[in-house]
PLY file of the C-alpha trace (Angstrom):
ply
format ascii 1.0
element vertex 96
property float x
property float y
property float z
element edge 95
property int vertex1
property int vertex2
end_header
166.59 -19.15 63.61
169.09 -18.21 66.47
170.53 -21.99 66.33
173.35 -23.67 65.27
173.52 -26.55 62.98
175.21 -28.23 66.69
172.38 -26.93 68.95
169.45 -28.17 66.59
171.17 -31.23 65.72
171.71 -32.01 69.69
167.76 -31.03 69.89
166.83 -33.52 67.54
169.36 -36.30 68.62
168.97 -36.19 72.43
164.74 -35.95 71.77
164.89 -38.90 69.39
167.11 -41.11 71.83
164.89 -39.79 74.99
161.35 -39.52 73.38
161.43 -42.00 70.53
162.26 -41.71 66.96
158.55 -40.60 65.97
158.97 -37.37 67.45
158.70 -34.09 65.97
160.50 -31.03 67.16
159.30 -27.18 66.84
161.30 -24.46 67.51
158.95 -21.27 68.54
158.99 -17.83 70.23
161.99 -15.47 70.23
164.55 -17.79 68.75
162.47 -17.54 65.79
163.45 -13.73 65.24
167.55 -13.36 64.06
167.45 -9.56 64.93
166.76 -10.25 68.68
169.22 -10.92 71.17
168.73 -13.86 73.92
166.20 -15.26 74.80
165.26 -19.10 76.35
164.76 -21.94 73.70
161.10 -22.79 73.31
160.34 -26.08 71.81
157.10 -27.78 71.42
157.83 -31.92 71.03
154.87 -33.78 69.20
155.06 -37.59 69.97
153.06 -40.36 69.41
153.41 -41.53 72.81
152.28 -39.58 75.78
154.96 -38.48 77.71
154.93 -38.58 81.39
155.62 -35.31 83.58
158.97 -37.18 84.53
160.21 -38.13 80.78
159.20 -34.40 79.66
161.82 -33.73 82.95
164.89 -35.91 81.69
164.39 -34.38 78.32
164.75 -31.27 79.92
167.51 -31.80 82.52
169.35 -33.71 79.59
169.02 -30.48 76.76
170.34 -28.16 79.69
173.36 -30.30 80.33
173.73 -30.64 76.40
173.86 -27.40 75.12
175.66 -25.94 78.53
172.03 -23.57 79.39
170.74 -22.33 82.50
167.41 -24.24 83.41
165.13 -21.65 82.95
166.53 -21.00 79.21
164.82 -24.35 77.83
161.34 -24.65 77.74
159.45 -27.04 76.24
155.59 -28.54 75.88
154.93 -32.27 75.24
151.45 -32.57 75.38
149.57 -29.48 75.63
150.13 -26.51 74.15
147.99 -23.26 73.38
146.17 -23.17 69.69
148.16 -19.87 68.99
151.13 -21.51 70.10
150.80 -24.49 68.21
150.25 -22.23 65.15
152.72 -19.80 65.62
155.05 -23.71 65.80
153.49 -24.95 62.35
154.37 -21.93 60.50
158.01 -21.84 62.06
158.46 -25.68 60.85
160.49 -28.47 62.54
164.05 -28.02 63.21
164.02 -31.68 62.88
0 1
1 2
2 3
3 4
4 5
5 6
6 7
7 8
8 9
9 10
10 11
11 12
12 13
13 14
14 15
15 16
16 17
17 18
18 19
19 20
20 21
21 22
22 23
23 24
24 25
25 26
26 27
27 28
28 29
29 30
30 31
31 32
32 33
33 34
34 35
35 36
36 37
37 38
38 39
39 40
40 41
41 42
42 43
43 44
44 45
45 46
46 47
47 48
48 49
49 50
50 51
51 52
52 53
53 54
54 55
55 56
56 57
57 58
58 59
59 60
60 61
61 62
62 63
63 64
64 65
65 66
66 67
67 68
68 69
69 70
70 71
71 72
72 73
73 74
74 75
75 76
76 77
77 78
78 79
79 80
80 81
81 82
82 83
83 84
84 85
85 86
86 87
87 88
88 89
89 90
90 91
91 92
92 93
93 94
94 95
């Protein structure tokens, strides 16, 4: 996982604060692989709450602003996310 203990533990911290504490967060896609370079920071957050299209948006602008990252290296789905996705997230496990 192309993380450090600081970036995941910002993740988890500033989702928990912004999302609620029964969130779950998933690290996926090229982050996953150590012997690539780059790459933007896809995270899939499973809450028991929906979120709305504007919290998803402060959880966003707030991770940027965290971790010092350009806004189009942080993606992230809340809600809906593809089935291969959403595998390829299970077998990577939470970072949380």
């Amino acid at each position: 996982m192309r993380l450090t203990k600081q970036q995941a533990r910002t993740i988890t911290q500033t989702v928990s604060r912004l999302a609620g504490t029964g969130t779950a967060v998933y690290l996926f896609g090229s982050r996953l692989n150590d012997q690539a370079k780059g790459g933007d920071i896809d995270l899939f957050i499973e809450s028991d709450i929906p979120l709305s299209l504007i919290h998803r948006a402060q959880i966003k602008m707030e991770l940027e602003s965290q971790l010092g990252i350009e806004p189009k290296q942080a993606d992230f789905s809340a809600e809906f996310m593809s089935i291969v996705k959403a595998k390829q997230a299970d077998e990577a496990g939470m970072i949380k």
